[in-house]
C-alpha positions in Angstrom: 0.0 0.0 0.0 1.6 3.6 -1.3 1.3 6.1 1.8 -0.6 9.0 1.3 1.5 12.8 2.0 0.1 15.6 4.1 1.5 18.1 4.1 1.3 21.1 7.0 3.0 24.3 6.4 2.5 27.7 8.0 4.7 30.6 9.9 7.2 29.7 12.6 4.3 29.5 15.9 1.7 29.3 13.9 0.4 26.1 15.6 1.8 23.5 13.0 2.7 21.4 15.6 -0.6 21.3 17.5 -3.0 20.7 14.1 0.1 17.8 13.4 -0.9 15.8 16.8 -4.0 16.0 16.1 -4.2 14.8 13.0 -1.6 11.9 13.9 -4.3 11.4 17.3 -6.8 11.2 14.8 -5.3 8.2 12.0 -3.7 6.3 15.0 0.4 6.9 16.0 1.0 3.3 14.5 0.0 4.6 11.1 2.1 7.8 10.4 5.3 8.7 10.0 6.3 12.4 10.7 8.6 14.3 8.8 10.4 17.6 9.3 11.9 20.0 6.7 13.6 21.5 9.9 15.4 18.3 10.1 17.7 18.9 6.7 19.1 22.3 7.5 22.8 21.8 5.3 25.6 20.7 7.7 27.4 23.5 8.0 30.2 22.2 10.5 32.7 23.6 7.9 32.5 26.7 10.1 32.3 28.0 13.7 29.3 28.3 16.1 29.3 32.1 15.8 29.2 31.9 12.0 26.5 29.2 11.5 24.1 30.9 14.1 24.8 34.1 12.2 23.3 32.3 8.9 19.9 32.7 7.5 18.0 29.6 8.6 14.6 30.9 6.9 15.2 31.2 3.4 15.1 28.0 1.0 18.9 27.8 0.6 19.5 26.7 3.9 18.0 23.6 3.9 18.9 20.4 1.7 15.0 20.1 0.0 16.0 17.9 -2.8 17.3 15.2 0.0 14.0 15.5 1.6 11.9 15.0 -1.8 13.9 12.0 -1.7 13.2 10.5 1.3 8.9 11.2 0.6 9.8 10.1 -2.3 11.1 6.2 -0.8 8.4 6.6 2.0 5.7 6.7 -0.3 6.8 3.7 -2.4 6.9 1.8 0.7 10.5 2.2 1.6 12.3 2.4 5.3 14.7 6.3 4.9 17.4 7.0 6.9 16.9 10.8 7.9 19.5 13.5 9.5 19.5 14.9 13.1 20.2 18.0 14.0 21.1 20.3 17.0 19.3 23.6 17.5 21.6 24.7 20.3 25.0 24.1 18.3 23.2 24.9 14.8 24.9 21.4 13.4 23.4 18.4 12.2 24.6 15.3 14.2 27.2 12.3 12.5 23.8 9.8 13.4 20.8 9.9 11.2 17.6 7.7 12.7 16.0 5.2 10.6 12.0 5.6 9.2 9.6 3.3 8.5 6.9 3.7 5.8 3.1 3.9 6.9 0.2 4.6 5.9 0.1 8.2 6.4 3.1 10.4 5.8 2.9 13.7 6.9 5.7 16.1 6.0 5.8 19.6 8.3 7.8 22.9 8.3 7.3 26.5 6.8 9.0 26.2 3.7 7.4 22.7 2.2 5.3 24.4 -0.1 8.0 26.5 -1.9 9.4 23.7 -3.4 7.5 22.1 -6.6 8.7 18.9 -6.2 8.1 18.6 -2.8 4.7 20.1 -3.0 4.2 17.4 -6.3 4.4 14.9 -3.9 1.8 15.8 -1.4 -1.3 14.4 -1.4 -3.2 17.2 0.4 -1.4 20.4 1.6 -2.7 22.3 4.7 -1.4 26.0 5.5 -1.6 26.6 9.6 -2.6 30.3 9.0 -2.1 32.7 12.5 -1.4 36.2 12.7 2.4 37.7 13.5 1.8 38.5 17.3 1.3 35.3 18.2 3.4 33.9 16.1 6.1 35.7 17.4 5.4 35.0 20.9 5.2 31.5 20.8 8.5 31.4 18.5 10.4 33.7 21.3 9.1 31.0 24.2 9.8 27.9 22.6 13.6 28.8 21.0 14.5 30.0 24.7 12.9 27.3 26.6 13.8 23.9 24.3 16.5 25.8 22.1 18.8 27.5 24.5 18.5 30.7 22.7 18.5 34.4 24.7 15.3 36.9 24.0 17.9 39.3 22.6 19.0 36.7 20.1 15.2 35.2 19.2 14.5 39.0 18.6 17.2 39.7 16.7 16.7 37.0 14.5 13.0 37.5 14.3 13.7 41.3 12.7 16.5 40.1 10.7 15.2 37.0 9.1 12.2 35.3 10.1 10.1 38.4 9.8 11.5 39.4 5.7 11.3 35.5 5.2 7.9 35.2 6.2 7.0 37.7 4.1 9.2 36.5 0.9 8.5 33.0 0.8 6.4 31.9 3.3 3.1 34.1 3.0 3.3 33.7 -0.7 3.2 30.2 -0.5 0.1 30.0 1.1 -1.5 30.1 -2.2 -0.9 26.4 -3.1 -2.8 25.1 0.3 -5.8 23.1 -0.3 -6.9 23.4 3.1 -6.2 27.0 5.1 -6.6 26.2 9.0 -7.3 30.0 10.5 -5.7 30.9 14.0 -4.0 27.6 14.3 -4.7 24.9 16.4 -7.1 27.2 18.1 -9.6 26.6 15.7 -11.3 23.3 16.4 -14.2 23.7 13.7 -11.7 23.7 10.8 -9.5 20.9 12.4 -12.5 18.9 13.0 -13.1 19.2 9.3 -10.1 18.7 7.8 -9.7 15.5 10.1 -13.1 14.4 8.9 -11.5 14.8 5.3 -8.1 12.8 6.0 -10.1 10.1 7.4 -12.1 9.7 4.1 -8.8 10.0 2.4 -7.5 7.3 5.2 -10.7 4.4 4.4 -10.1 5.1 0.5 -6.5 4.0 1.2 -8.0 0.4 2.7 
């Protein structure tokens, strides 16, 4: 049985992660396989930890896409990928990759997927976690200084620099390929319920 590809894009804090475990509550853990785009940032180990947190991790260019289309591209033909680590704190993926098995959902999450053709070729249904900037902000500055390490001045600094123009360049735009727009995040229990209802249809046709 080919897996099917969701994929769940949206604004750094927009609530990806939230509509994700849902959606994964809803088809059953033991039937999906998760993947990140955040997970293939390049290794950049080539320079120090100063330089690589200076970098532009928002645009497209940092992270290696075509590897990721690759791995969908085994997981939906039914094939076990092998797929990269990486370290917020030290901005450097790790030497050990971890193993993934095929299922019968794949869902593939992060806030560039849909600026890629090839990766967005290969999604069965594409979802766009739509919140506004405030909150998005807030919840970004919380969750890189509580599970990344990361000082407010730095999270802002960033935020102004990069994430903000990035948003706006590439991310925003891309909202246009969704098929499904989820407003205010994972706050928003009537869409979820919907689109759920929808990937369970999708689900039973796969049967």
């Amino acid at each position: 049985m080919q897996s099917f590809v969701i994929g769940v894009a949206g604004g750094s804090g927009s609530g990806k992660t939230t509509v994700v475990r849902k959606i994964v509550d809803s088809l059953g853990l033991d039937q999906v396989t998760l993947l990140q785009h955040d997970r293939y940032y390049r290794d950049r180990n080539d320079l120090r930890l100063e330089e690589r947190a200076a970098l532009n991790y928002d645009h497209p260019n940092s992270l290696e896409t075509d590897l990721l289309v690759q791995h969908v591209r085994e997981l939906k033909a039914g094939r076990p990928v092998d797929v990269p680590q990486y370290d917020f704190t030290r901005h450097a993926r790790l030497a050990d990759r971890e193993t993934f098995q095929p299922r019968r959902a794949l869902i593939v999450e992060g806030i560039l997927i849909f600026t890629d053709a090839a990766l967005r070729d290969l999604m069965d249904i594409k979802v766009f976690v739509d919140t506004d900037s405030d909150t998005r902000f807030i919840r970004r500055l919380q969750r890189d200084v509580a599970e990344r390490g990361r000082t407010v001045e730095s999270v802002i600094e960033q935020y102004q620099n990069t994430v903000r123009p990035m948003h706006l360049d590439f991310v925003e735009p891309s909202k246009r390929y969704a098929d499904v727009i989820v407003p205010l995040g994972g706050q928003n229990t009537v869409a979820i319920e919907l689109l759920l209802t929808m990937l369970r249809s999708v689900a039973n046709r796969q049967d």
